[in-house]
FIKOLZA-1660 file (N, C-alpha, C; in steps of 0.1 Angstrom, whole numbers, plus 5000, padded with zeros to 4 digits):
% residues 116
   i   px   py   pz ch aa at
   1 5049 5014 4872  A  X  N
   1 5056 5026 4871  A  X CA
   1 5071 5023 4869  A  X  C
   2 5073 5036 4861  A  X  N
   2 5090 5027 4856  A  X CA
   2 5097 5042 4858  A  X  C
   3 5112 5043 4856  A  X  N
   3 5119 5055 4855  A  X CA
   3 5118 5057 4871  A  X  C
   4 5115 5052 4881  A  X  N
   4 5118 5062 4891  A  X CA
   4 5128 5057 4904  A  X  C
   5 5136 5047 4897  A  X  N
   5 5148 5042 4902  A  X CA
   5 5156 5056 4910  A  X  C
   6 5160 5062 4902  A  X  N
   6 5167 5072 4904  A  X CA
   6 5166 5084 4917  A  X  C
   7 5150 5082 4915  A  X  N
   7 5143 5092 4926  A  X CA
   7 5148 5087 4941  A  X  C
   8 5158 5089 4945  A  X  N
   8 5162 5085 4958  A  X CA
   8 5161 5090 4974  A  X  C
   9 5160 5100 4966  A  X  N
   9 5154 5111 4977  A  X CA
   9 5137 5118 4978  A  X  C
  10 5129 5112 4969  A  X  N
  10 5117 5112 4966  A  X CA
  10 5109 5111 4980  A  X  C
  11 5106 5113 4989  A  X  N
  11 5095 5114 5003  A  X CA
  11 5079 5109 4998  A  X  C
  12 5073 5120 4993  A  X  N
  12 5061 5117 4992  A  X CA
  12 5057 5113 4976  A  X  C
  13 5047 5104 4970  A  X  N
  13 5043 5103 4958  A  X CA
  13 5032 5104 4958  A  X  C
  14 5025 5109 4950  A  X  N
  14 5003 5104 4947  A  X CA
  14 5008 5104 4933  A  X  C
  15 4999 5093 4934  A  X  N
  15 4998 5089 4918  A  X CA
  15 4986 5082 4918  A  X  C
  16 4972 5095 4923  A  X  N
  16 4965 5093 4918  A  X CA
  16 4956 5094 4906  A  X  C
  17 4946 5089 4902  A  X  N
  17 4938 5086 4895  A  X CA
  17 4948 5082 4878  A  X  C
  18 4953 5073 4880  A  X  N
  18 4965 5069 4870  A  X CA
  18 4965 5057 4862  A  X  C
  19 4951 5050 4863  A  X  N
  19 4949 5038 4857  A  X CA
  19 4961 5028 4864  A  X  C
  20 4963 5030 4874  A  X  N
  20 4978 5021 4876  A  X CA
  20 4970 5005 4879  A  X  C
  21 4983 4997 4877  A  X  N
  21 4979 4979 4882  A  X CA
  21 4986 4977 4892  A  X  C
  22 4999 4985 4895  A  X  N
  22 5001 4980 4906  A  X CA
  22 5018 4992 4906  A  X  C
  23 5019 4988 4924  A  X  N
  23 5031 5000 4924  A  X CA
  23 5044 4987 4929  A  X  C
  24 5046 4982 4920  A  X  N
  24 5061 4977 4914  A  X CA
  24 5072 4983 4915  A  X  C
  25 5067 4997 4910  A  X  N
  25 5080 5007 4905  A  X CA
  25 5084 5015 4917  A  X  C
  26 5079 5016 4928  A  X  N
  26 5081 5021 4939  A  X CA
  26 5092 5014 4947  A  X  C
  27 5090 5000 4950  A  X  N
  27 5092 4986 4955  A  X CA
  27 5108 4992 4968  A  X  C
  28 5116 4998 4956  A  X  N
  28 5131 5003 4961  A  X CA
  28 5126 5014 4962  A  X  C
  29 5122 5022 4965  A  X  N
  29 5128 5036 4973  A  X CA
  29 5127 5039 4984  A  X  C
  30 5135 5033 4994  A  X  N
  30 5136 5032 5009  A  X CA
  30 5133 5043 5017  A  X  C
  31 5135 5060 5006  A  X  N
  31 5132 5071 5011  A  X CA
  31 5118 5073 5015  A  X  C
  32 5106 5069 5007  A  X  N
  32 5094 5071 5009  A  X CA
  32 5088 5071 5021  A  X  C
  33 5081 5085 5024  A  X  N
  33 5071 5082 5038  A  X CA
  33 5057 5083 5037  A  X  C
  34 5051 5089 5020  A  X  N
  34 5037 5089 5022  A  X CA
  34 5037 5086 5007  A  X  C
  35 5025 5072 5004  A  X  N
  35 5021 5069 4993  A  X CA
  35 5005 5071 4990  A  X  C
  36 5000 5081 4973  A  X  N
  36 4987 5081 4977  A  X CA
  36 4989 5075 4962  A  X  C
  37 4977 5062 4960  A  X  N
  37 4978 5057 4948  A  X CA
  37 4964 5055 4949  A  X  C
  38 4951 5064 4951  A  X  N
  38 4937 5063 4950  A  X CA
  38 4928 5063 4935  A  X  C
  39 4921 5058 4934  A  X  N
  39 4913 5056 4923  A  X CA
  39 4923 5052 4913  A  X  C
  40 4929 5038 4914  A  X  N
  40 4932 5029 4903  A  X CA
  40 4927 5016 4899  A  X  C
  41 4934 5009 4893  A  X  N
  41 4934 4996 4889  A  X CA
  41 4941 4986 4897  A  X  C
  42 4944 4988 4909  A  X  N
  42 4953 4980 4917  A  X CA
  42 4947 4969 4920  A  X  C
  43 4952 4961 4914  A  X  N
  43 4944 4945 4916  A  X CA
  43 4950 4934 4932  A  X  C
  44 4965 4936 4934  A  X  N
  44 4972 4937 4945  A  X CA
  44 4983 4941 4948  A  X  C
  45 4989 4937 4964  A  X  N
  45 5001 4949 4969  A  X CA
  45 5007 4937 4977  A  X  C
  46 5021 4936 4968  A  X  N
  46 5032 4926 4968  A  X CA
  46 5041 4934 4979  A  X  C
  47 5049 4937 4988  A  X  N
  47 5054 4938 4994  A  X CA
  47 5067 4932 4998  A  X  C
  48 5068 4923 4992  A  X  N
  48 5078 4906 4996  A  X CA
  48 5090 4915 4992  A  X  C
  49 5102 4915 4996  A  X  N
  49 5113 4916 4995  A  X CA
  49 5117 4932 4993  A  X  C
  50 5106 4942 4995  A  X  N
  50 5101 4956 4992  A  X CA
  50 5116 4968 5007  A  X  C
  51 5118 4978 4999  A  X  N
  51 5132 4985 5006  A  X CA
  51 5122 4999 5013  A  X  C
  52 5109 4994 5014  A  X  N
  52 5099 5009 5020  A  X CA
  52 5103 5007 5034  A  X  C
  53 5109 5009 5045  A  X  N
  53 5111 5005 5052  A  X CA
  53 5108 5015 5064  A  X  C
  54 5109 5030 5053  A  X  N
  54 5103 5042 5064  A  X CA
  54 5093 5047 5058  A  X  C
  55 5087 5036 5052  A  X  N
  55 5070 5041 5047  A  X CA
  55 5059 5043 5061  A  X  C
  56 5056 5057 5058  A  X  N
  56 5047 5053 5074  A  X CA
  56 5032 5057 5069  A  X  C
  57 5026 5062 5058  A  X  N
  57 5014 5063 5053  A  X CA
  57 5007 5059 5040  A  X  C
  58 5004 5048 5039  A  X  N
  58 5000 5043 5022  A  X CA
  58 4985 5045 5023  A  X  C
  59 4979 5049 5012  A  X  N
  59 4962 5053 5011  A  X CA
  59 4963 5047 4999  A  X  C
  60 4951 5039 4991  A  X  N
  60 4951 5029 4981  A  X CA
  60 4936 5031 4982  A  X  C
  61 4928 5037 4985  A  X  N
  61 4911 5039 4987  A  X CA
  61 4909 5038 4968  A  X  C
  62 4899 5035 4964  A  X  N
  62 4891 5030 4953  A  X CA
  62 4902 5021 4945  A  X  C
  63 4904 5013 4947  A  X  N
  63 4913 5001 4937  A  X CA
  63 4901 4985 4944  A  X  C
  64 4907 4978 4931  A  X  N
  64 4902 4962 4933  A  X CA
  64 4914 4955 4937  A  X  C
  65 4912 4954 4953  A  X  N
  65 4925 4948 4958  A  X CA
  65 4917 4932 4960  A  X  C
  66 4928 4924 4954  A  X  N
  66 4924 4907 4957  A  X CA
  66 4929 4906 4964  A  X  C
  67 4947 4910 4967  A  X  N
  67 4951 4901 4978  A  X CA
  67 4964 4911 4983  A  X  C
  68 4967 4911 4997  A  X  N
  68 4975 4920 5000  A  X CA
  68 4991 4909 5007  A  X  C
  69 5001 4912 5002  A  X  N
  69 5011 4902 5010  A  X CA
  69 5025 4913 5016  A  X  C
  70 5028 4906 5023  A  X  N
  70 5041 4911 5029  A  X CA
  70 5042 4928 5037  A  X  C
  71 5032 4931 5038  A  X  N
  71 5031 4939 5049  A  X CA
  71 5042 4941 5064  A  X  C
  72 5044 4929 5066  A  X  N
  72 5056 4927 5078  A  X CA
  72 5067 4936 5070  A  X  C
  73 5071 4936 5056  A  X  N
  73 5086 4944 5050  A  X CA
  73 5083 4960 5057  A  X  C
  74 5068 4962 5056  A  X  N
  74 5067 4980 5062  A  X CA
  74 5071 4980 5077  A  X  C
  75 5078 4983 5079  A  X  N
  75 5083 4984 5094  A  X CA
  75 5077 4995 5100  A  X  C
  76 5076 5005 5093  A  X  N
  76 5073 5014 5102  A  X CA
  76 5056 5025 5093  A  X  C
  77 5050 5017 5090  A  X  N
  77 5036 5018 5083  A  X CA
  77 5029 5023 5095  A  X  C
  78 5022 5035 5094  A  X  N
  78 5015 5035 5108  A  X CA
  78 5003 5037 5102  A  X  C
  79 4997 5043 5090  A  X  N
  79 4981 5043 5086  A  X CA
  79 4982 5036 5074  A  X  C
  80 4975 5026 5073  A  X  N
  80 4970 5020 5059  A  X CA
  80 4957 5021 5057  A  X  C
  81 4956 5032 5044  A  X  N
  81 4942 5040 5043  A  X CA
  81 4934 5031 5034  A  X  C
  82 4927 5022 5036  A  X  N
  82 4918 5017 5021  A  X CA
  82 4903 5022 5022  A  X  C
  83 4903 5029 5025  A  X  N
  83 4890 5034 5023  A  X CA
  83 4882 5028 5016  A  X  C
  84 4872 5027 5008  A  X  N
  84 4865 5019 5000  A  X CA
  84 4870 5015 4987  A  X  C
  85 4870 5002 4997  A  X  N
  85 4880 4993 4984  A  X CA
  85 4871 4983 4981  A  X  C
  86 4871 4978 4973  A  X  N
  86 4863 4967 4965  A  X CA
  86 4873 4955 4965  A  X  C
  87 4873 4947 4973  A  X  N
  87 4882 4935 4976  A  X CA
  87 4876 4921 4966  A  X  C
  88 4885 4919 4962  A  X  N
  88 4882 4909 4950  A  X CA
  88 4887 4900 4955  A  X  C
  89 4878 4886 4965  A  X  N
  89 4890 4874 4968  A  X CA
  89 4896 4877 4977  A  X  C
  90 4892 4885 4989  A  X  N
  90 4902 4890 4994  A  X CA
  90 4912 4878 5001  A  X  C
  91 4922 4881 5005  A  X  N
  91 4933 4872 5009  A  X CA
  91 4945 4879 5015  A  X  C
  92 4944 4883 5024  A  X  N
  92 4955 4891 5035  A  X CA
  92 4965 4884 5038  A  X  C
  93 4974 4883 5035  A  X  N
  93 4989 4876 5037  A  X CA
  93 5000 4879 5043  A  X  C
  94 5005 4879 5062  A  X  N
  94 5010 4884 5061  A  X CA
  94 5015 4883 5079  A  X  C
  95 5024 4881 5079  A  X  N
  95 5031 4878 5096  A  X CA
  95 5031 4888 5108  A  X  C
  96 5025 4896 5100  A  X  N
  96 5030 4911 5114  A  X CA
  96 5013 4912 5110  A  X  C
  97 5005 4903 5124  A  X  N
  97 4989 4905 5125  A  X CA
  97 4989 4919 5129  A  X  C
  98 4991 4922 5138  A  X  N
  98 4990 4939 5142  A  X CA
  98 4988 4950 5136  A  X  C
  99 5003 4945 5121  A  X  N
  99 5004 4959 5110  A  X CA
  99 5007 4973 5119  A  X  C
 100 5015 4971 5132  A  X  N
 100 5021 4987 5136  A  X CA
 100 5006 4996 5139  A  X  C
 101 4992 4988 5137  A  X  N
 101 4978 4997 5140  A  X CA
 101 4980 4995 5157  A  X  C
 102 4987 4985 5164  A  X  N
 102 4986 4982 5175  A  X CA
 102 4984 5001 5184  A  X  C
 103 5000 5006 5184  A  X  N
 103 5000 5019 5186  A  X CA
 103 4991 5028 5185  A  X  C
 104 4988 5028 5173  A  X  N
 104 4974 5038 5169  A  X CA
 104 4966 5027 5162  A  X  C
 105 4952 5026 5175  A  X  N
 105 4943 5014 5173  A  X CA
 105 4931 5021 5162  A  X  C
 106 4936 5037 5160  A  X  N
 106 4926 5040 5149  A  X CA
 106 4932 5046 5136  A  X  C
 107 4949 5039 5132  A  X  N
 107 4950 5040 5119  A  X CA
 107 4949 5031 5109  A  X  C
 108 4942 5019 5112  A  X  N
 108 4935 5009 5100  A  X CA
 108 4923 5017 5097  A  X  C
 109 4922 5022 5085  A  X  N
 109 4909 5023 5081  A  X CA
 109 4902 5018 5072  A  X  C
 110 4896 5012 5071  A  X  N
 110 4890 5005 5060  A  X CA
 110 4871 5005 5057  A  X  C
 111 4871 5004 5049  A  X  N
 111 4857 5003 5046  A  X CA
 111 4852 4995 5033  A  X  C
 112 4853 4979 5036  A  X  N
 112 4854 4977 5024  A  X CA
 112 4843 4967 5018  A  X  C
 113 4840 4965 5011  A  X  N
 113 4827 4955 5000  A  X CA
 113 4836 4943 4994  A  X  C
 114 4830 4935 4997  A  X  N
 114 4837 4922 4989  A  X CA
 114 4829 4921 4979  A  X  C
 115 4839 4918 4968  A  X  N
 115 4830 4914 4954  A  X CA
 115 4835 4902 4949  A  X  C
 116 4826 4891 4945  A  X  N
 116 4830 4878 4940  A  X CA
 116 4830 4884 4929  A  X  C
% end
């Protein structure tokens, strides 16, 4: 996703069903509280050095996630929705074991199939 530098005051996005590979173009917008990026091509979710900081709801349900990293940058992430995700390789990377689910022990949701 490109052009949306600007959007600084942006809160919520879906950008579903968008053929997307990945949300790169999000990365900086520190305003964001709810991401829906369902039914894509999201192969994985880089977080490393990421300004989401008052992200508190990401949903990613139908993507091919291989590998997920830096989850610790979301400070304040309280549901991370993968619903049926087709995990390719999976590979969770990431220092904050908890993920902020600690609080609410039923906003991990997941339901997921691994595919070699």
């Amino acid at each position: 996703m490109v052009g949306l530098s600007s959007l600084v005051h942006l809160r919520e996005l879906r950008v579903d069903n968008n053929k997307l590979t990945s949300l790169d173009g999000i990365l900086q917008l520190d305003g964001l509280l709810k991401v829906s990026a369902k039914n894509n091509e999201i192969s994985c979710l880089d977080f490393t050095g990421a300004k989401l900081s008052r992200l508190e709801v990401l949903a990613c349900e139908r993507n091919c996630i291989g590998w997920i990293e830096g989850l610790e940058e979301l400070a304040n992430l309280m549901n991370l929705h993968l619903g049926i995700v087709f995990v390719c390789g999976a590979n969770v990377r990431s220092q904050q074991s908890h993920l902020n689910a600690a609080k609410k022990p039923d906003a991990l949701t997941t339901n997921s199939q691994v595919m070699s």
